[in-house]
C-alpha positions in Angstrom: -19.7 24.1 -14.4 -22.6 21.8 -15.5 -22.1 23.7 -18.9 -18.5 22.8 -19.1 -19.4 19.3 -18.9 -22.5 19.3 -20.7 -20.9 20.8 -24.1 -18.0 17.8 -23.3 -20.4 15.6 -23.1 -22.7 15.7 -25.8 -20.3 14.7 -28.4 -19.9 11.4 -26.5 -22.9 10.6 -25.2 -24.0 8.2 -28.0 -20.6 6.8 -27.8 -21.4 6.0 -23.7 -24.7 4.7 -24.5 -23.2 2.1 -26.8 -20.2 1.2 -24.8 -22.6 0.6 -21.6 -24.6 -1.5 -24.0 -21.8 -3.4 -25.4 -20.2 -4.5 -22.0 -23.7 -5.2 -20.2 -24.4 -7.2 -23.1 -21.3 -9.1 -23.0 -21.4 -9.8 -19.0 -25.2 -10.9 -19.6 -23.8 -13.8 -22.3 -21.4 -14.3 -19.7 -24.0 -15.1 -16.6 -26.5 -17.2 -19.4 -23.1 -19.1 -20.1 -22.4 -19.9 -16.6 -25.8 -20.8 -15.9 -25.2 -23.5 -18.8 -21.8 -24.7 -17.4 -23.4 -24.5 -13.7 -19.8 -22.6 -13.2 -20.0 -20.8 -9.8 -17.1 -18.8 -10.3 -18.3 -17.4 -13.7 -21.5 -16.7 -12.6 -20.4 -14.7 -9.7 -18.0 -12.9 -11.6 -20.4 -11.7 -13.8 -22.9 -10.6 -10.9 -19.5 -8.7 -10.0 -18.9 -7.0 -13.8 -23.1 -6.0 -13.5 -22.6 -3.8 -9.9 -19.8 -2.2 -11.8 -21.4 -1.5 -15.0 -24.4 0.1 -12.7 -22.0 2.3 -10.5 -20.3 3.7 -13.6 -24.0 4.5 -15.1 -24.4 5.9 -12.0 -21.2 7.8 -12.5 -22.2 8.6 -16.0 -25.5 10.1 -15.0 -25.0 12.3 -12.1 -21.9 13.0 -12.7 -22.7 16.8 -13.6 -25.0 17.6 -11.0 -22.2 16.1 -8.4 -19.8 17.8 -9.9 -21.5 21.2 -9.4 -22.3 20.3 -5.8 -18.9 20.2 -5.6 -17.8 22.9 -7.3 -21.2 24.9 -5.0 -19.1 23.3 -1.9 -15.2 24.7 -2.9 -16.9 27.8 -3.0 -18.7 27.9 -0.1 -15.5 26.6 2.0 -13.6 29.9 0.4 -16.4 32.0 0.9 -16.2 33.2 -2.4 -19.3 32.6 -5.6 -19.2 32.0 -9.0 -21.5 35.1 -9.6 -19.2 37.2 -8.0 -20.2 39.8 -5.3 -23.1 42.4 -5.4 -21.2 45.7 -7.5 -20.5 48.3 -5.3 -20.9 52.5 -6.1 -17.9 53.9 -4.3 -14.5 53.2 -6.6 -12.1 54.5 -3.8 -13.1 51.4 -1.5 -12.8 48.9 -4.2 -11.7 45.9 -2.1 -14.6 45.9 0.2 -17.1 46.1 -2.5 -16.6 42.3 -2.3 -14.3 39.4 -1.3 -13.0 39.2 -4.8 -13.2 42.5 -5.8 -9.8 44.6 -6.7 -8.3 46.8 -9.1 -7.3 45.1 -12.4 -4.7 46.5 -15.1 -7.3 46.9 -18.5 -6.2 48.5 -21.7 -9.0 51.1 -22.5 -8.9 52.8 -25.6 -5.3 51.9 -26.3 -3.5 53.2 -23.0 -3.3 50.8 -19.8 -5.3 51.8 -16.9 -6.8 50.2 -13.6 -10.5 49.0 -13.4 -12.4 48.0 -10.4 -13.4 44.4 -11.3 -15.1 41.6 -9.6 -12.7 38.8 -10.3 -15.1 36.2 -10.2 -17.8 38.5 -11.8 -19.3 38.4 -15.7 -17.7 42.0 -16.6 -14.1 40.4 -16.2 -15.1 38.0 -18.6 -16.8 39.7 -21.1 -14.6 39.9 -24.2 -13.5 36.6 -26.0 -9.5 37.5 -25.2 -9.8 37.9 -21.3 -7.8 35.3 -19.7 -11.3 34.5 -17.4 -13.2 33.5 -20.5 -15.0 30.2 -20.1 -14.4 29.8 -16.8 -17.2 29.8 -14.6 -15.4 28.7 -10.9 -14.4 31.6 -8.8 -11.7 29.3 -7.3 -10.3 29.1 -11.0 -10.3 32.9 -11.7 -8.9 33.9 -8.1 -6.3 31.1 -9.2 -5.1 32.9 -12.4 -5.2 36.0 -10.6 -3.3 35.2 -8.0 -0.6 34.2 -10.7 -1.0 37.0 -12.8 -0.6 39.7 -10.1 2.8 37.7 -8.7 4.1 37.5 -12.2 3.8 41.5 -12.5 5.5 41.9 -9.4 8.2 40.5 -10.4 7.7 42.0 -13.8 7.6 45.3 -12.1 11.1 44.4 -9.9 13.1 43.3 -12.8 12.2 46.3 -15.0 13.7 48.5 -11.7 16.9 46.5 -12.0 17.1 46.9 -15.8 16.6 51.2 -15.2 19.3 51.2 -12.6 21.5 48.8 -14.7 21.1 51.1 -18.0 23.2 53.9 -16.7 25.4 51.6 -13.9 26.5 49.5 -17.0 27.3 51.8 -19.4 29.2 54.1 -17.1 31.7 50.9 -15.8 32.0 50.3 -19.9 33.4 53.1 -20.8 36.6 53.4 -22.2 39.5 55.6 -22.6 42.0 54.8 -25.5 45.2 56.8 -25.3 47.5 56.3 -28.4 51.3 57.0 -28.5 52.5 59.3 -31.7 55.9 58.4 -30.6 55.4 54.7 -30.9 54.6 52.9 -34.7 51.2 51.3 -33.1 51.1 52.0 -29.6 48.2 52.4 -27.8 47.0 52.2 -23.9 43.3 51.1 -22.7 41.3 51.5 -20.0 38.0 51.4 -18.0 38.4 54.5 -15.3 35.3 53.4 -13.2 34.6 49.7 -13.5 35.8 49.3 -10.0 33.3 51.3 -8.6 30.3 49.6 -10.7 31.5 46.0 -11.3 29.7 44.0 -8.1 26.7 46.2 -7.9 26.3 45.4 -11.8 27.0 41.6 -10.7 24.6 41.8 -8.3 21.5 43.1 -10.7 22.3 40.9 -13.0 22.1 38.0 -10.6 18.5 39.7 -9.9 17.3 40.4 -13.2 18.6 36.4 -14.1 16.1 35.0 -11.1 13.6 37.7 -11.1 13.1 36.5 -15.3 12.9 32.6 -13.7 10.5 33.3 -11.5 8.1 35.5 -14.5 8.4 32.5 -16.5 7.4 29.8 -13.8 4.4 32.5 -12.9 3.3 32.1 -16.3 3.7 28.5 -16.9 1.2 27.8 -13.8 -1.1 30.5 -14.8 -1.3 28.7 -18.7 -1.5 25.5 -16.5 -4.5 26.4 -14.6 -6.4 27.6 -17.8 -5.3 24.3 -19.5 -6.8 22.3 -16.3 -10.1 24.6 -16.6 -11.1 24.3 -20.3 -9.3 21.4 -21.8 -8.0 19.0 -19.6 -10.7 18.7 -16.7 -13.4 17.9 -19.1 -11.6 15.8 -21.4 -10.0 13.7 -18.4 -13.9 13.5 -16.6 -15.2 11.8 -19.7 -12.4 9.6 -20.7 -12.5 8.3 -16.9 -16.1 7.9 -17.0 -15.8 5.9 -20.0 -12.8 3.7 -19.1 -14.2 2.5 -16.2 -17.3 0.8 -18.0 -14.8 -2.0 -19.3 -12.8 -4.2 -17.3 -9.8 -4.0 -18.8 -9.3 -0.3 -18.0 -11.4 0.5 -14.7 -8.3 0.7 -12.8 -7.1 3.0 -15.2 -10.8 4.9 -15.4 -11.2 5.2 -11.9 -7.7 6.8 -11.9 -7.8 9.2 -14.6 -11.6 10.0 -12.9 -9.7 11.0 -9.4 -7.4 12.6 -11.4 -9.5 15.1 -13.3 -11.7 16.5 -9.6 -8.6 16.7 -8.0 -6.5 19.0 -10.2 -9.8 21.1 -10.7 -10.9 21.7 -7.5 -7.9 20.6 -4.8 -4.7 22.0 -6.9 -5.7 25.5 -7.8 -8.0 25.7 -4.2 -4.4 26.8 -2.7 -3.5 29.4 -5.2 -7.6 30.8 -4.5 -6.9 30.8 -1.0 -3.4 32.7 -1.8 -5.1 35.5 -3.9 -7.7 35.6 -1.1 -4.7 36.7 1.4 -3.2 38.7 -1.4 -6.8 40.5 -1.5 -6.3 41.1 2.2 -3.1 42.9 2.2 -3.6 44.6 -0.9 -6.7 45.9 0.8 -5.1 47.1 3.9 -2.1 49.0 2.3 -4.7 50.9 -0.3 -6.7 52.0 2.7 -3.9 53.3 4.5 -1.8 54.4 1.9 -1.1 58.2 3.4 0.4 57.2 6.2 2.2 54.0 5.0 4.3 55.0 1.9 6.7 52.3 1.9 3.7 49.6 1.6 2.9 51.7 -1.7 5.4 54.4 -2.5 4.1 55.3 -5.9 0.1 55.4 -4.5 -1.0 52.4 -7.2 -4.7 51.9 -7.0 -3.2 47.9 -7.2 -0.5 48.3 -4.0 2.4 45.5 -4.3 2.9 42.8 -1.8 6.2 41.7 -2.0 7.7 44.6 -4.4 8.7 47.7 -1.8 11.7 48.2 -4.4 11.4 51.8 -6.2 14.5 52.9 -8.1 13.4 56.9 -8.8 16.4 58.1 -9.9 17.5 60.4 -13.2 19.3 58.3 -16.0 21.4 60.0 -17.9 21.8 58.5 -21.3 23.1 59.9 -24.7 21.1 62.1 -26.0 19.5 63.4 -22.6 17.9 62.1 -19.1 14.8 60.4 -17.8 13.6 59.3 -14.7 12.7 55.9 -13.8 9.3 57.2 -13.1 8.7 58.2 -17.1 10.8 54.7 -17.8 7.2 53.2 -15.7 4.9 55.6 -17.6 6.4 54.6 -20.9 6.3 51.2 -20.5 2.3 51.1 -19.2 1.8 53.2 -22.5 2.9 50.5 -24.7 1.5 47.9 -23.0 -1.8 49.5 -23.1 -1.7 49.3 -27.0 -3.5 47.0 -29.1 -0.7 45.1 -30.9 -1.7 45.9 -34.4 -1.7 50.1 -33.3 1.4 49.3 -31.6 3.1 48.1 -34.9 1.3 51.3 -37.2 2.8 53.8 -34.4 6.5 52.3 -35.1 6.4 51.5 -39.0 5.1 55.2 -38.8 7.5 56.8 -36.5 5.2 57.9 -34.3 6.9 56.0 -31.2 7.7 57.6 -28.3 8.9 57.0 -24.6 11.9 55.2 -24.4 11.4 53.4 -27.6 13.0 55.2 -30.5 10.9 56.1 -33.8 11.9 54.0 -37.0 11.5 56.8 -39.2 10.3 56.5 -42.8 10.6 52.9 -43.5 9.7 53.4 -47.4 12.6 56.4 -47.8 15.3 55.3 -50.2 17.3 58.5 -50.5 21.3 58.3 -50.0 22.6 61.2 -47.8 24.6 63.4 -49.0 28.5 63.6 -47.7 27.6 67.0 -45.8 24.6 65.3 -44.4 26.3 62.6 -43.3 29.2 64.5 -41.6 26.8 66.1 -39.9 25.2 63.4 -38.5 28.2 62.2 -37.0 29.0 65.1 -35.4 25.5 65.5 -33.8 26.4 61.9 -32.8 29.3 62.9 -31.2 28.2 66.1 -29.6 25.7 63.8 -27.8 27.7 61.2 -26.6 30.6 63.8 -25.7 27.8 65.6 -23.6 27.0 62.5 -22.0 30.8 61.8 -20.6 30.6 65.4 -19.4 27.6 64.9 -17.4 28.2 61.8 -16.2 31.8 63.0 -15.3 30.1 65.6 -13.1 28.4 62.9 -11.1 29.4 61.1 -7.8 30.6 57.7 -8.8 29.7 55.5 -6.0 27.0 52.9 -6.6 24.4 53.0 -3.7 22.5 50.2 -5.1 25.3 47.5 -3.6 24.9 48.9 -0.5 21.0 49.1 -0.1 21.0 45.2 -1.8 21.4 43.8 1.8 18.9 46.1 3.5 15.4 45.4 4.7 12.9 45.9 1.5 16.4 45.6 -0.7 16.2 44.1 -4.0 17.1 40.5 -2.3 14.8 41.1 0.5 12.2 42.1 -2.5 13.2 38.9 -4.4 13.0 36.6 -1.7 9.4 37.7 -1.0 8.4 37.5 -4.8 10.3 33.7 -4.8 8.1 32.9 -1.9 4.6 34.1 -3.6 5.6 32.2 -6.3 6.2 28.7 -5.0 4.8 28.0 -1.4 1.0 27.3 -2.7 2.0 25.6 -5.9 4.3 23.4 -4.0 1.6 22.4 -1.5 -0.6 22.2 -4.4 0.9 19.5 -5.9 1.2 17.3 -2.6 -2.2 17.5 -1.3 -3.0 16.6 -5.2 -1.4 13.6 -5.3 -2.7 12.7 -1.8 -6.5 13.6 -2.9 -6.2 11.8 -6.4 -5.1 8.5 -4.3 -7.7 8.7 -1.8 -10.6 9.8 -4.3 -9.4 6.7 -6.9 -9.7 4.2 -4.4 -13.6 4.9 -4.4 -13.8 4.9 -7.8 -12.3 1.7 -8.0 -9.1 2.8 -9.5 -5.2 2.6 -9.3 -4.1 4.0 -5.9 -0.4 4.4 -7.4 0.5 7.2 -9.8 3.9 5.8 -11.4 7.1 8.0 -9.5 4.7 10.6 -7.9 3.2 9.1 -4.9 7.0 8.6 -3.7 6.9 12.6 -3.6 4.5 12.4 -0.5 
């Protein structure tokens, strides 16, 4: 912490040192003048202007060691530290090597794979890409974590919707065109088993739509608290600090000052004290995840807490069938890959999974006409296999009627919504209330224009 502010700092410091200068100065001339003028009011006024210059000095100079006490303090009160817990041996009990210990999605050596990680440790933050580099508050990293692991829940839940919606939507699509010889251009047209699909399709898409709402609000508060961490905090301590020297703006400096602790240490407190509770649960359903299969059905090393959705059935598609399970696999496979390896594997046809190879990008060659009738008829051999197989098949969506059920898809969702939003929300109020309080004793505005009326 003391090395955020210290690298903020330095660039400024002359700039302080001359500003304190400049207004002490001034306020001096002020008190020789109204000894001159024998002007009571003057006099004390500039007496006034001096206690405030020396409080924001004060400010000014130990404002990084208070700073860190409070930072020291925030951690203590979540019995976490910014060092992280002492590494452990055993990798099965990963959760109770430490308080913030868990297993992490990594990409290692191009294929995506869980790591047991201290959250708040250095290893987390080792490379120059990790989202945790640069931030040395344990409240910060548990903060980002917290997001990160409720924005690939509902990653995880929308993906299930999109595999059962592959096969549910194609099947209510397909159409049947009868044409009349007798007639000049007469031709009938219809869908033989949209009624069966139609709500259940309704309904995913309805899920898919928020589950994609609630991945994008994940992410915006995860960029958020980065922002907060490495830009804003510092940027907003030292402007505030500065302000305040002058009289013209120490309402305004004592402000911006209350505003910068608060939305470091009070706003992402909640979402540290969330991913400690997520630690707790993800803990409990790892260690007992034998004999407690719905809790994690698919034995993740990094169980779900809201997600108890699995869709593991075969998809028949043109061309052949997958299971949702290899629809998972695939996609961890890609997003394991470096993105420059993932772009050489498709400009060089070397994809595989559900994403189809490009081929030879550079060929040029035309196909011949036998070639290219026989392509078509490989095309329709496939897709007249697929109308077989799927003709074979029951055609009664069970997805509609498990949506209503306990651990259902809105059950699921309403969970993930609720992960998303209850500590944020409370977050932002207890902010606003802190900044108020805490810029009152820097001498600052207690009114944040439209946002105190929220509380």
């Amino acid at each position: 912490m003391a090395e955020i502010i210290s690298a903020m700092w330095g660039d400024w410091v002359w700039f302080a040192g001359v500003s304190l200068s400049l207004i002490t100065t001034l306020v001096a001339l002020v008190y020789v003048l109204s000894s001159l003028l024998m002007n009571e009011k003057m006099k004390t006024w500039a007496k006034m202007e001096l206690a405030e210059i020396f409080y924001s000095a004060v400010i000014i100079a130990v404002g990084i060691g208070g700073i860190t006490t409070i930072d020291g303090l925030v951690q203590g009160a979540l019995g976490v530290s910014n060092v992280g817990g002492a590494p452990g041996t055993a990798t099965s009990m990963c959760y109770a090597q430490s308080a913030t210990s868990a297993w992490v999605p990594v990409s290692i050596n191009n294929k995506m794979d869980y790591k047991c990680l201290d959250i708040c440790g250095p290893l987390i933050a080792s490379k120059d890409l990790s989202v945790y580099n640069g931030i040395s508050s344990c409240h910060m990293r548990l903060g980002i974590w917290y997001l990160r692991e409720t924005f690939d829940e509902a990653r995880d839940f929308a993906f299930d919707i999109y595999i059962s919606y592959i096969k549910t939507s194609m099947i209510a699509e397909f159409t049947i065109n009868i044409e009349y010889f007798t007639e000049y251009a007469g031709f009938f047209t219809f869908t033989p088993w949209r009624g069966f699909f139609t709500m259940g399709n309704t309904v995913k898409q309805l899920c898919f739509d928020w589950a994609i709402k609630i991945m994008m609000l994940c992410k915006f508060q995860e960029v958020l608290l980065r922002y907060i961490a490495v830009a804003l905090f510092p940027a907003l301590f030292v402007i505030g600090a500065l302000l305040r020297a002058f009289t013209f703006t120490r309402r305004l400096g004592g402000l911006i000052l209350a505003m910068a602790i608060a939305l470091y240490f009070v706003f992402p407190a909640f979402y540290a004290f969330g991913a400690l509770v997520m630690l707790d649960l993800k803990s409990k359903a790892y260690s007992d995840w034998m004999a407690n299969d719905k809790a994690n059905p698919n034995q993740l090393p990094d169980p779900p807490i809201a997600n108890t959705m699995y869709i593991n059935e075969k998809v028949t598609m043109i061309g052949g069938t997958f299971t949702s399970q290899e629809a998972r696999q695939a996609l961890a496979e890609y997003e394991g890959l470096e993105d420059d390896v993932y772009m050489e594997k498709v400009e060089q046809g070397q994809a595989s999974g559900l994403l189809p190879p490009l081929g030879d990008l550079s060929a040029t060659n035309t196909p011949t006409d036998e070639e290219a009738k026989s392509t078509l008829q490989q095309a329709y051999d496939k897709v007249s296999d697929w109308k077989d197989a799927l003709s074979k098949e029951g055609k009664f969506d069970h997805f509609i009627t498990n949506a209503w059920k306990e651990n259902g898809p809105l059950d699921v969702l309403a969970r993930i919504t609720f992960w998303s939003l209850f500590f944020g929300l409370f977050g932002i109020i207890a902010t606003i209330g802190v900044i108020r309080s805490i810029s009152i004793t820097f001498g600052g505005d207690i009114e944040i224009a439209g946002l105190t009326r929220l509380i």
